[in-house]
DRENKOL-458739 format. One record per residue (C-alpha): residue number from 0; residue in three letters; x, y, z. Coordinates in Angstrom, 1 decimal, padded with zeros to 4 digits. Layout:
% residues N
<node NUM; Ala; <X; Y; Z>>
...
END
This chain:
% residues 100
<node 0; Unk; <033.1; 118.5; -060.4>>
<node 1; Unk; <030.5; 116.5; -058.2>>
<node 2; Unk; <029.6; 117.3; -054.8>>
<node 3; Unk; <031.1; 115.0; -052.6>>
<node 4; Unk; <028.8; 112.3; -051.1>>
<node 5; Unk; <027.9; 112.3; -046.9>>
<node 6; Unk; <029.5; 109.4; -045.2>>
<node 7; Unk; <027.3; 106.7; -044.6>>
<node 8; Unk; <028.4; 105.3; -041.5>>
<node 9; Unk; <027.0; 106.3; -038.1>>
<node 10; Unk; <027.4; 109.3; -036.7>>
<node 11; Unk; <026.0; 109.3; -033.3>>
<node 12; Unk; <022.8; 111.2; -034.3>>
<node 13; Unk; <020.0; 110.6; -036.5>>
<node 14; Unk; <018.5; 113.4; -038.6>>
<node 15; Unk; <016.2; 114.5; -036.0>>
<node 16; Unk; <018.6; 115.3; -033.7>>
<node 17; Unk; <018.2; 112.4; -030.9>>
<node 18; Unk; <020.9; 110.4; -029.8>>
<node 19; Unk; <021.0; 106.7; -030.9>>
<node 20; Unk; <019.1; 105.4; -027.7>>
<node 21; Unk; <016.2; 107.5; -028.7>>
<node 22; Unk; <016.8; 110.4; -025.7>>
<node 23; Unk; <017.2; 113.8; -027.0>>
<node 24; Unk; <020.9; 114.9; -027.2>>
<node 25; Unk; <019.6; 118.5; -026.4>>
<node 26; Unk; <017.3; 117.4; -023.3>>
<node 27; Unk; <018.6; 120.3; -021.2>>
<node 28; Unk; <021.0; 121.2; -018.8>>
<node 29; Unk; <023.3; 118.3; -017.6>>
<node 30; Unk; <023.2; 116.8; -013.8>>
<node 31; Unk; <026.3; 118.1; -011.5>>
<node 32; Unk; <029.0; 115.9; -010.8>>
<node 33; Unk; <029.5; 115.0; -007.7>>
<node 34; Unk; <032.7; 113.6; -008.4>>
<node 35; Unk; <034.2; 117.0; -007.4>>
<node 36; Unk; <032.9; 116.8; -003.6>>
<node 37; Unk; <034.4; 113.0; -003.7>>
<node 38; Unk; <037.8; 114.4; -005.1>>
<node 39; Unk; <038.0; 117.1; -002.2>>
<node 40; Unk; <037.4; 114.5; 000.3>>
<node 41; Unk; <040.1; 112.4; -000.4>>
<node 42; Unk; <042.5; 115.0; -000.5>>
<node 43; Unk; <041.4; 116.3; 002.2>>
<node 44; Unk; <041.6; 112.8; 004.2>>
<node 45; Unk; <045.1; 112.0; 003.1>>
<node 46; Unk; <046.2; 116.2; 003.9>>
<node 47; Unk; <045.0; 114.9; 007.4>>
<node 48; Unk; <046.5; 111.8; 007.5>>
<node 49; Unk; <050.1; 113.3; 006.2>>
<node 50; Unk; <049.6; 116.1; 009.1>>
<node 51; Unk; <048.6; 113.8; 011.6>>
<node 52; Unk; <051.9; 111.8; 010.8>>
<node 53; Unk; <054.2; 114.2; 011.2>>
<node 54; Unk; <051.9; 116.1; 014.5>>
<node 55; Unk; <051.9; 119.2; 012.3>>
<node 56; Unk; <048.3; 120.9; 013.5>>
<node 57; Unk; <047.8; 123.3; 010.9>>
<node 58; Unk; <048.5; 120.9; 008.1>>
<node 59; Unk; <046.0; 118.4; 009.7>>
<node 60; Unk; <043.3; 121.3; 010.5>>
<node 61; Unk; <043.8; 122.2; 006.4>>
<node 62; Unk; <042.9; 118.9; 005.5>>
<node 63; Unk; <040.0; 118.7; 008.0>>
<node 64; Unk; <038.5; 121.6; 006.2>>
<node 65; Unk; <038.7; 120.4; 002.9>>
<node 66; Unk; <037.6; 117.1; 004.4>>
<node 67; Unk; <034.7; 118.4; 005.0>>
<node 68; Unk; <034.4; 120.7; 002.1>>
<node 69; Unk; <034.4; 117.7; 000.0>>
<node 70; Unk; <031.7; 116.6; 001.7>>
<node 71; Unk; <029.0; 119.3; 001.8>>
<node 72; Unk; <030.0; 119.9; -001.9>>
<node 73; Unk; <028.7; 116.1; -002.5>>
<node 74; Unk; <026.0; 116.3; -000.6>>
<node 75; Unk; <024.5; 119.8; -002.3>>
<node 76; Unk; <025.1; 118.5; -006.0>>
<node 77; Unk; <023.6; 115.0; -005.4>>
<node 78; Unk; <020.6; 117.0; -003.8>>
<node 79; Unk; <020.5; 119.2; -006.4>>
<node 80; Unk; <020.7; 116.3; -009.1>>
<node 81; Unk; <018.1; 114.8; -007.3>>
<node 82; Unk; <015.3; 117.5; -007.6>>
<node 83; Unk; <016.2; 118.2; -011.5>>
<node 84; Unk; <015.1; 114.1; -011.7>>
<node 85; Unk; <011.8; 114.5; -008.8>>
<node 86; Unk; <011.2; 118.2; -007.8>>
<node 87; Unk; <009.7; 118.0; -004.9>>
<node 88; Unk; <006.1; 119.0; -004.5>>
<node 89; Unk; <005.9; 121.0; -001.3>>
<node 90; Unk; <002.5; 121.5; -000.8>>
<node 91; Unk; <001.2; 117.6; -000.8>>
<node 92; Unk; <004.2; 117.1; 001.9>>
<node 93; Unk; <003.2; 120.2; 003.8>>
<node 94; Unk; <-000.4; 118.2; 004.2>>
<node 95; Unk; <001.3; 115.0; 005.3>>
<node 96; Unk; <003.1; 116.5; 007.7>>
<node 97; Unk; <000.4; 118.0; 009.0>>
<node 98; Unk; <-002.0; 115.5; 009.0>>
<node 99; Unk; <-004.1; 116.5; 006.0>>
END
């Protein structure tokens, strides 16, 4: 019987391994989502906004909290995908602060 032939269509990688725009598919460890801190801060908002409605205090201070849950959460992954793009070089800022 005779081997059966690879398909010949495109597969999303080339034999070296890269994706089709030429970047690496293997380039490291992905960038956080921050979609998760966004997600949190709606919920949170409209967990406020039904407490609010009905004056239930508790319910509204829930939603605060996550309000701002959400928030912090999107602010620490964008800073964090933001130095895996640009670390930051501490030493030449140290000097401009400073006056060097």
């Amino acid at each position: 019987m005779a081997d059966a032939a690879e398909p010949s269509g495109p597969s999303g990688e080339d034999d070296a391994g890269e994706a089709p725009g030429g970047t690496s598919s293997l380039a490291g460890p992905s960038l956080p989502d921050p979609s998760l801190g966004v997600g949190l801060f709606v919920v949170g908002l409209l967990v406020m906004a039904s407490g609010g409605a009905t004056t239930q205090h508790y319910v509204f201070n829930v939603g605060e909290a996550l309000l701002l849950l959400g928030a912090v959460v999107f602010l620490v992954r964008v800073a964090i995908a933001r130095h895996r793009q640009d670390p930051w070089d501490w030493k030449r800022a140290a000097q401009k602060l400073i006056g060097r």
